[in-house]
C-alpha positions in Angstrom: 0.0 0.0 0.0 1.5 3.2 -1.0 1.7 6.6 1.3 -1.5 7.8 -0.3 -3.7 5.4 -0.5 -2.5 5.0 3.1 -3.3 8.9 4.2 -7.1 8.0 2.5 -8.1 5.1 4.4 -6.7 6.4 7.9 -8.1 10.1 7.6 -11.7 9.2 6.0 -13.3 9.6 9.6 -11.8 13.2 9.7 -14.6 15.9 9.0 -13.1 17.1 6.1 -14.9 19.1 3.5 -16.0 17.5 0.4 -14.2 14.2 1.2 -15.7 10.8 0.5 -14.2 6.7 1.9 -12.0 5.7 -1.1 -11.6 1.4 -1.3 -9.6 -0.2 -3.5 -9.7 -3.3 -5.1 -6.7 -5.7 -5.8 -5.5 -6.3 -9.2 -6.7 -9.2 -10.4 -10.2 -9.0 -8.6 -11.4 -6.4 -11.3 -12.1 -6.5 -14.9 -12.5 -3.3 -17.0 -13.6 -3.8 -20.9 -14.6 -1.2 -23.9 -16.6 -2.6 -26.7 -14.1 -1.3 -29.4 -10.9 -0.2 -28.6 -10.7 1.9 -32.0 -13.2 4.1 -32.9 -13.0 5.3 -36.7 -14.8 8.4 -38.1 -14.7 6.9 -42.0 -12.9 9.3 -45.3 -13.6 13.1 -45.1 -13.1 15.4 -47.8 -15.2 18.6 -49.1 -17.7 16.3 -50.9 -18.5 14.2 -48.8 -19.2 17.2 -45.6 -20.3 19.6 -47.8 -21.1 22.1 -44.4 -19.1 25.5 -44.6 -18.3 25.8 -41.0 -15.0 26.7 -40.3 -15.7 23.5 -37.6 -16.6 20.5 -39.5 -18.6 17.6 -37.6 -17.0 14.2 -38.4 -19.6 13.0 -36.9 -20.2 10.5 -33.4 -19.2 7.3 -32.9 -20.3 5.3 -29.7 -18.8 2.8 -27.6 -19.2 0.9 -24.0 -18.0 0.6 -20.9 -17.9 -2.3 -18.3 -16.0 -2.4 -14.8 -16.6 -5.6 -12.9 -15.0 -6.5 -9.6 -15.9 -9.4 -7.0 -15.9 -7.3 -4.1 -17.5 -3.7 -4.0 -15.3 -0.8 -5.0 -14.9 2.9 -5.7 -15.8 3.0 -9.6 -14.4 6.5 -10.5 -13.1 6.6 -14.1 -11.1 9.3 -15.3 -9.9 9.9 -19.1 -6.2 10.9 -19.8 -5.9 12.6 -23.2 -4.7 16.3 -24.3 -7.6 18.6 -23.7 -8.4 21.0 -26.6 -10.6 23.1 -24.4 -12.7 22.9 -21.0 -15.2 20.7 -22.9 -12.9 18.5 -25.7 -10.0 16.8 -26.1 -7.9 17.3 -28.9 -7.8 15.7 -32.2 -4.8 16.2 -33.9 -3.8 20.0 -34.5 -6.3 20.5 -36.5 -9.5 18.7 -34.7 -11.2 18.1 -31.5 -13.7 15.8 -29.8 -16.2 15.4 -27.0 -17.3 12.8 -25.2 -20.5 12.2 -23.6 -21.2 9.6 -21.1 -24.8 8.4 -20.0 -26.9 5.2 -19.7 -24.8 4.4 -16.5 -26.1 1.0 -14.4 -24.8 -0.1 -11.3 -25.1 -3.8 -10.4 -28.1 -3.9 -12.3 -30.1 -0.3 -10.6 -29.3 3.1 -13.1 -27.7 5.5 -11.4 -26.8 9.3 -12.1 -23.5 10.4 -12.9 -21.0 12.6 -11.1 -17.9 15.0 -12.3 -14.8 14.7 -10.1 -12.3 16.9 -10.5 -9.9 14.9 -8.5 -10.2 11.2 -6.9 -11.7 11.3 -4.0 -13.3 14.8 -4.0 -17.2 15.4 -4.2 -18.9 15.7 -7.7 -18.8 19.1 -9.2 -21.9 18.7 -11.2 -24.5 15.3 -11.4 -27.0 14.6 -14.3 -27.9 11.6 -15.6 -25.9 12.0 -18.9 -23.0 14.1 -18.7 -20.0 15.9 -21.0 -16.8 14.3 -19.9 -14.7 16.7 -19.5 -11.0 16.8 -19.7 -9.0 16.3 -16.5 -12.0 15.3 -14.9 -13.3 11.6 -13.8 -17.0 10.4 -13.4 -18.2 8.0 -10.6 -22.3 6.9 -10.3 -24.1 8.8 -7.8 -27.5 8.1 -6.4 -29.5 11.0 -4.3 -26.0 12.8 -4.7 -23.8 10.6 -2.9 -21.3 8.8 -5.0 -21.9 4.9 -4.9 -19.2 2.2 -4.8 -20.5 -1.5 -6.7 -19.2 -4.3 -8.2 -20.8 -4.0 -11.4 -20.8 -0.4 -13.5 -21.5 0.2 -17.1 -22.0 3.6 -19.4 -22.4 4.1 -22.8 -20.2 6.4 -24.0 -20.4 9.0 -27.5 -17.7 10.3 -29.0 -18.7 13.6 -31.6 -15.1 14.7 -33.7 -15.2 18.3 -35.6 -12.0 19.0 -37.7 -11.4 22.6 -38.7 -11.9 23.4 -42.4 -8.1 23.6 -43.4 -8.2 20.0 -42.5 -10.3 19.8 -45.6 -7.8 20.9 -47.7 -5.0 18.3 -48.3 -3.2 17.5 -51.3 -2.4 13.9 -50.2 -4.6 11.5 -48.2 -4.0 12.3 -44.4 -4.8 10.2 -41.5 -5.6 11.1 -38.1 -4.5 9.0 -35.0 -5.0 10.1 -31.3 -5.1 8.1 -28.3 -6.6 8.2 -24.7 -6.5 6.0 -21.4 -9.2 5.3 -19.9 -8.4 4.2 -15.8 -10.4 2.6 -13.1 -8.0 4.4 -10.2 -9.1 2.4 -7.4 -9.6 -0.7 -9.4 -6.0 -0.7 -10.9 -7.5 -0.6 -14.5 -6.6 1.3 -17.7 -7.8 0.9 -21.1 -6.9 2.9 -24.0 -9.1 3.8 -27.3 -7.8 5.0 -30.4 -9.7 7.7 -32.6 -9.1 7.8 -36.2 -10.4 9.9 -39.3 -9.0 9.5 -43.1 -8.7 12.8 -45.0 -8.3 12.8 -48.8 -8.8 15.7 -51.5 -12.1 16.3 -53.5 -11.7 14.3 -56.6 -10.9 16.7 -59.8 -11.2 15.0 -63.0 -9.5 16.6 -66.2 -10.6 15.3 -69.7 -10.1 16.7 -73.2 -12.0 17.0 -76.3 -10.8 14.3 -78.8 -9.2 12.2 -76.7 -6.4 14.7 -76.5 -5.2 13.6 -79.6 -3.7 16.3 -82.0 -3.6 15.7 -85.5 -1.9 18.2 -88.1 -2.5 15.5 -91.0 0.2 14.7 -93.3 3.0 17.2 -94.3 5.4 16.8 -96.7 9.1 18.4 -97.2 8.0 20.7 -99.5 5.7 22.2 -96.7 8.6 22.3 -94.0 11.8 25.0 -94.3 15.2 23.9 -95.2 17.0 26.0 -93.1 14.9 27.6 -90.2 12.3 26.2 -88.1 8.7 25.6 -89.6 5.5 26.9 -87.3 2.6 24.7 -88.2 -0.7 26.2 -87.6 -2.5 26.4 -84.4 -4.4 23.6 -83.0 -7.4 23.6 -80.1 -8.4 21.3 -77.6 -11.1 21.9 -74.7 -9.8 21.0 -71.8 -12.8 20.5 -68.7 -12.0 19.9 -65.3 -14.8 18.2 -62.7 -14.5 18.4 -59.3 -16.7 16.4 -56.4 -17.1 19.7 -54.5 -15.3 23.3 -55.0 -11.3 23.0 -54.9 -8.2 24.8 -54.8 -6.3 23.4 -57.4 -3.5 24.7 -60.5 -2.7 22.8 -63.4 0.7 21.8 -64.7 2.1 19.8 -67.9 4.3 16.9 -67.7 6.7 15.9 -70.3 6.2 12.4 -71.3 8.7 12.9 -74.3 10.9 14.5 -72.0 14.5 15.9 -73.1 13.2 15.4 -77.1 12.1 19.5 -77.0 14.2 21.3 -79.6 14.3 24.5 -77.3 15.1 23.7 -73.7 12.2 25.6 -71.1 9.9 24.1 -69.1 7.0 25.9 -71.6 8.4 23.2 -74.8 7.6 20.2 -75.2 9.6 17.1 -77.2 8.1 15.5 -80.7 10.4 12.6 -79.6 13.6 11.9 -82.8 13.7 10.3 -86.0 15.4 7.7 -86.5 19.1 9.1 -86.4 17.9 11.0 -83.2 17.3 14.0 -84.1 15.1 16.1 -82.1 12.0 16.9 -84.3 11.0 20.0 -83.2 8.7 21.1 -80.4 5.2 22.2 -79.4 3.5 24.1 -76.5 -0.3 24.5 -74.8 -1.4 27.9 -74.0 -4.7 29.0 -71.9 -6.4 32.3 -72.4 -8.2 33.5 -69.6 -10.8 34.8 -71.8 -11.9 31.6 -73.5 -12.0 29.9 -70.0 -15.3 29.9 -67.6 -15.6 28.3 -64.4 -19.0 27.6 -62.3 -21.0 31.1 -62.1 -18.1 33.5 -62.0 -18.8 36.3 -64.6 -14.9 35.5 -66.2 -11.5 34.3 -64.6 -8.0 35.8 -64.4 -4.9 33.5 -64.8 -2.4 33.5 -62.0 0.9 31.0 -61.9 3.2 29.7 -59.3 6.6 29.0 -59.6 7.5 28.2 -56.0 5.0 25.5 -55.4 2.2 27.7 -54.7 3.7 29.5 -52.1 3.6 32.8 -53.6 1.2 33.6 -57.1 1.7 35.9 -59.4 -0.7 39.3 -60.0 -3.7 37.4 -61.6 -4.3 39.3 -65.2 -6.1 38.6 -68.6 -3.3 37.8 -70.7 -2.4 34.4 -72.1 -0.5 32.2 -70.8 1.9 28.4 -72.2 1.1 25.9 -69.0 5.0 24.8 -67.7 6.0 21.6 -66.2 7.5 23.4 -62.8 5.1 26.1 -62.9 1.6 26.3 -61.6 -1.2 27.7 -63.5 -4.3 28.5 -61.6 -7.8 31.0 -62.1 -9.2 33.4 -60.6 -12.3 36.0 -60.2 -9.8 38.6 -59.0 -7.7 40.7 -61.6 -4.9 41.7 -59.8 -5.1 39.1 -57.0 -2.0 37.8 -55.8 -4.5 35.4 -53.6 -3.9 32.4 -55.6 -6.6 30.6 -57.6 -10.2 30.4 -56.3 -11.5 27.0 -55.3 -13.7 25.9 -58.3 -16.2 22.7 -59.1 -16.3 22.6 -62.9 -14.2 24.4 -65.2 -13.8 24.7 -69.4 -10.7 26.2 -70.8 -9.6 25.9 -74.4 -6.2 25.0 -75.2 -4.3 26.0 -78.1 -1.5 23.6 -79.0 1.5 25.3 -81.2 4.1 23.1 -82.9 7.5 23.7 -84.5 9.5 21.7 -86.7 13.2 21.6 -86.7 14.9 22.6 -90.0 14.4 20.0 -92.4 18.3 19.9 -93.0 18.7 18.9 -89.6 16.4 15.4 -89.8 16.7 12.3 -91.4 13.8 12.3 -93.9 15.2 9.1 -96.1 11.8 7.8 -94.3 8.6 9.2 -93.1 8.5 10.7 -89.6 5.8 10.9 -86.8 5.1 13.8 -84.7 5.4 11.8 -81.6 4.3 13.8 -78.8 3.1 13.0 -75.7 2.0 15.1 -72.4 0.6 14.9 -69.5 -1.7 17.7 -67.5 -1.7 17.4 -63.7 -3.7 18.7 -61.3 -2.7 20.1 -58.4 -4.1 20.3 -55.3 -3.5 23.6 -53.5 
């Protein structure tokens, strides 16, 4: 028997205020059980909670609680987790939860339920169904007096919020806090795990024809000797979908990579002939004006080239998508904000090619413009 559980038992007859008997039970004469020892609040992303609260209800999850031992026995539980504030616990940085006990029995007779502050002090506050607050125990109480048993059950729900920035991942994120539930006098502990999975709204980019670019058949007599050869323009429509408004930019990736005759991240390669020689190059510009987006009256491009970070002074003026650059809208001229978050969006996309001097290639047999590109999206 330690010092204070020694001090408890001798001094209980002492008058002192708010003071109550403590007994303890031996180890292995008590059993303390939850029904589930994790407690998982499903995926979240905008979609799917829709709410524009800056707090965002997970939503509740409920569990059980059962402390048996053979002889009677102070049943005060308290819960050790990191409080968030005088009412939840914390959830990660960026989340919180409550827990609410009720439904408490006693060998077999319901009984209210009483706050502790401390073990062995007198309930703060009773009501049959109470917020468990952090720092704080619960014990049953009948007519106000707290009760020891042999038999106590509660049933126990546990409502998670996550602040809306939690909302807005680029990767899938999951959540993971613990807490200890512990029958003092009983020598018990449990410990339950809460868990959410967060993943981004779901942006789908298609384009018209397949993205498939055909400028037919040219032959040499079409294509400069000595200089470069600009074929004419090309358009695509390019539509992006999106389970719920996101932040998001676009940006190209190579998949003829190093084949560009020009070397920026706005070219891209036509692959080589067949002595290796670069073919030539082609780009994909946006213009603002031939772009709309859900019910804004027009959009404003605005690019990144520090990963989003910092964005450029959103303007009207077209723009050749790069593969380390970002490239996002906005409602906003001028806006240095970054792009808006946006459900649906149609943007036509002009693709520019250039052929390599035809001195330069091996034209002994026919050659395919053999280019190949990827548009990303981004989640911001």
């Amino acid at each position: 028997m330690n010092l204070s559980r020694y001090l408890l038992l001798t001094l209980a007859p002492l008058p002192l205020s708010g003071f109550m008997p403590f007994a303890w039970a031996l180890a292995d004469d008590c059993q303390f059980n939850l029904s589930q020892p994790v407690l998982d609040y499903g995926l979240m992303n905008r979609a799917i909670r829709p709410d524009t609260t800056p707090m965002r209800t997970l939503g509740e999850r409920r569990l059980s609680l059962n402390l048996s031992c053979s002889q009677p026995v102070d049943m005060s539980l308290f819960y050790r987790a990191m409080a968030a504030t005088a009412e939840r616990f914390r959830f990660t940085e960026h989340g919180s939860y409550e827990m609410r006990i009720r439904d408490a029995v006693l060998d077999s007779q319901s009984v209210d339920l009483g706050l502790l502050a401390s073990v062995g002090q007198a309930p703060a506050e009773i009501a049959s169904s109470l917020i468990w607050k952090p720092e704080h125990g619960v014990v049953p109480v009948r007519a106000g007096v707290p009760l020891q048993g042999r038999n106590f059950s509660a049933q126990l729900e546990l409502t998670a919020w996550a602040q809306e920035q939690a909302m807005q991942v680029r990767d899938a994120v999951v959540w993971e806090t613990t807490g200890l539930f512990d029958a003092v006098a009983a020598g018990r502990t449990r410990e339950t795990t809460l868990r959410a999975n967060f993943a981004p709204a779901a942006c789908v980019p298609v384009l018209s024809n397949a993205g498939l670019v055909d400028f037919g058949t040219l032959s040499r007599n079409d294509l400069n000797t000595d200089k470069s050869t600009r074929l004419p323009p090309k358009t695509l429509t390019l539509r992006v979908g999106c389970d719920a408004p996101t932040h998001f930019a676009l940006r190209m990736q190579d998949n003829r990579d190093g084949t560009a005759t020009v070397n920026s991240e706005i070219y891209y390669g036509l692959n080589v002939d067949n002595r290796k020689n670069k073919i030539g190059l082609y780009s994909l510009n946006f213009d603002p004006a031939e772009a709309t987006a859900d019910s804004f009256a027009r959009l404003y491009r605005t690019d990144s080239t520090t990963s989003g970070a910092a964005w450029s002074t959103a303007n009207s003026s077209p723009i050749p998508i790069g593969s380390n650059s970002y490239l996002g809208f906005t409602d906003s001229a001028g806006s240095t904000a970054g792009p808006i978050a946006i459900q649906n969006l149609s943007a036509t996309v002009t693709v520019e090619a250039v052929i390599a001097p035809t001195r330069s290639l091996d034209l002994s047999t026919a050659i395919d413009l053999d280019g190949s590109g990827t548009i990303e999206i981004i989640y911001l």
